[in-house]
N, C-alpha and C positions, 0 to 999 in steps of 0.2 A: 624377321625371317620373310624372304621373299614367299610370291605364289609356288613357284617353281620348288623349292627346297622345303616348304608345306605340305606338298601334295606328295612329293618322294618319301619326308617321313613317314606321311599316311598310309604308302604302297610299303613300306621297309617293315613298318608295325604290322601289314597286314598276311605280308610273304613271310612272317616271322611266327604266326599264328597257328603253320601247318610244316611239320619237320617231314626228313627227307623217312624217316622212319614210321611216318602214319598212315593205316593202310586206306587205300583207294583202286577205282578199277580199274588204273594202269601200272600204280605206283611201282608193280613187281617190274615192269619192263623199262624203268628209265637207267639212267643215266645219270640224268639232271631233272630238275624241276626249272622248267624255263618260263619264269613268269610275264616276264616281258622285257621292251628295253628303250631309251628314247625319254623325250622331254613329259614329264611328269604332268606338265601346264600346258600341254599341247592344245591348240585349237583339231587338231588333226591326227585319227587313229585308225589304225588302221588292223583288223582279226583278222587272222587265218583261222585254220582249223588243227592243226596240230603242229606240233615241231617233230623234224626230221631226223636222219640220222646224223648230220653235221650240226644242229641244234641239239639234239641231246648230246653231243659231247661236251660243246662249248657253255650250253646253258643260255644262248641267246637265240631271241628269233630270228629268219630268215636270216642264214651266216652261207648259206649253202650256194646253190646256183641259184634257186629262186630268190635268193634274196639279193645275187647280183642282179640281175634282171630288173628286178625290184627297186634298188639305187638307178638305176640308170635310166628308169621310167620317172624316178622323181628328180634326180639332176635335166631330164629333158624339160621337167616344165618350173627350173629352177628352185625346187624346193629341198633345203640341206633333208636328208635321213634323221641324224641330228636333234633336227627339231619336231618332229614327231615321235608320237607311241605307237610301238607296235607289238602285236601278241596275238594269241590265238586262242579259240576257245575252248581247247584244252589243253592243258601247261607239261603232259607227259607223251611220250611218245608211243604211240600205238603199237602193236607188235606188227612187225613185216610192213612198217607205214601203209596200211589198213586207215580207211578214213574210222574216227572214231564213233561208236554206238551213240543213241539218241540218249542214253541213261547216262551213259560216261560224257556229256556232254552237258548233260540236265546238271549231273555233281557238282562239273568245274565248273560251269556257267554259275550257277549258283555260290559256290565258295569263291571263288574269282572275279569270274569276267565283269558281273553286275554292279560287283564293288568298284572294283577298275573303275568304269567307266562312271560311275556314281563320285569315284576322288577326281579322275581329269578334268571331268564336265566337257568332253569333246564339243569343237563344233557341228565337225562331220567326225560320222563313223566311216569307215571304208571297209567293206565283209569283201574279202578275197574268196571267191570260189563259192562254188553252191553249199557244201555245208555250213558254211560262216552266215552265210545270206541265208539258209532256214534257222540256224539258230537264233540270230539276232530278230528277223522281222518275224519268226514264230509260225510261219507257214510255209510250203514245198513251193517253191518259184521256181523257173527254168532262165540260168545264168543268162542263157544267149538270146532268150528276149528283152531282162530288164536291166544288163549289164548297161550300165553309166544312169540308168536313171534315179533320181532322186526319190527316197522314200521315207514317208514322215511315221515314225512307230514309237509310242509313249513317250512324243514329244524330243524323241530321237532326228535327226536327221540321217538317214543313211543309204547310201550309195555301194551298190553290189556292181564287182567287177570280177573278169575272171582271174580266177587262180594265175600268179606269175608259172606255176609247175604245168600248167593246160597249156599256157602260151608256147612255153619252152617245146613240146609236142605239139604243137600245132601253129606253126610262125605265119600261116597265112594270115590268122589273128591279130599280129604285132600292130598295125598300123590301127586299128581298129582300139585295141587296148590302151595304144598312146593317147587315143583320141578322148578315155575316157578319161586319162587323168589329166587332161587341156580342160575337162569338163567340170572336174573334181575343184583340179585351183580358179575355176572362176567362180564358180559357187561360196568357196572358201572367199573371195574375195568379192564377193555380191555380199555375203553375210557380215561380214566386217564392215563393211560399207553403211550397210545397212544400221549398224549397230554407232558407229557417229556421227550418223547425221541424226 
C-alpha cells in the first residue's frame, strides 16, 4: 500500500470514529460533517475555519464561491486542487455562518484537526483567514500584517493568508493574495529542495 492510500485509511478510520449522531457544539446545526477532501499524502494543506452553507450540503470543503476563488488562486501558480488537503478547523457549520467559538474550536481542533495534520505530516500548513491563523499558531495575530509570511509553530511550518471569502469582499486585495500564494509555491519548492540535496 502506497503513502497515499495509507494515510486515507488512517483519515477513513478516523472520520469513522465520530457518527453523524454524536453530540457536539454544532452537531445540531449540520447538514454534513465535512471532514476534509484532497490528497491524503499532500506536502500541502490548507484550514479554513468552518464549512459553509454550500459545504454543508455537499459534505466537501470549499465547493462554494470561495472555493472557486480558491482553485483559481492555485491553477494561477500551477498547483492541481487535486493534490492537496484541504479542511477546516471545524468540520460542522456554524449557525447563520457565525465564525466558530474558541471552545467549539478547541473540540474540533482536538478530535480532528491535530490528528489530520499528525496522519498527512504536511510540508506547509496554509491557515485561510484569521481564525484558522489563531487556532493553528495559538495566539490573536492580525491577518493584514503577517498574511504570506512564514511561521514556524511545533515544528509546524505555517503560512497565514487571507480568507478566499475577505478577498471576494474586498478585491483590492486580489493581486496582493495571489502574491501570497507565488510565495506559498516557492517555499514549497525551497523545502523540497532542500530536502534532496
Amino acid at each position: 500500500m502506497d503513502a497515499r492510500k495509507f494515510k486515507q485509511k488512517l483519515l477513513d478510520e478516523l472520520y469513522k470514529t465520530y457518527t453523524r449522531d454524536e453530540p457536539c457544539h454544532l452537531g445540531f446545526n449540520r447538514t454534513n460533517i465535512v471532514y476534509g477532501d484532497g490528497n491524503a499524502d499532500s506536502d500541502l494543506m490548507f484550514v479554513g475555519e468552518a464549512p459553509g452553507e454550500e459545504e454543508d450540503k455537499q459534505g466537501k470543503p470549499f465547493v462554494g464561491r470561495s472555493g472557486q476563488l480558491l482553485n483559481k488562486a492555485l491553477s494561477h501558480v500551477k498547483i492541481n486542487r487535486e493534490s492537496v488537503y484541504i479542511t477546516n478547523v471545524v468540520k460542522c457549520r456554524p449557525p447563520k455562518n457565525r465564525a466558530p467559538l474558541p471552545q467549539e474550536m478547541e473540540f474540533c481542533k482536538n478530535l480532528f484537526l491535530d490528528k489530520q495534520i499528525k496522519i498527512i505530516q504536511p510540508k506547509i500548513i496554509v491557515t485561510l483567514g484569521t481564525t484558522s491563523s489563531n487556532a493553528l499558531i495559538g495566539e490573536v495575530i492580525k491577518i493584514t500584517k503577517i498574511h504570506g509570511i512564514k511561521i514556524i509553530k511545533d515544528n509546524l511550518v505555517i503560512i497565514p493568508i487571507f480568507h478566499p471569502a475577505y478577498i471576494l469582499r474586498n478585491q483590492t486585495l486580489l493581486n496582493s493574495w495571489v502574491a501570497d500564494f507565488e510565495t506559498i509555491k516557492k517555499e514549497l519548492e525551497t523545502i523540497k529542495t532542500a530536502e534532496t540535496n
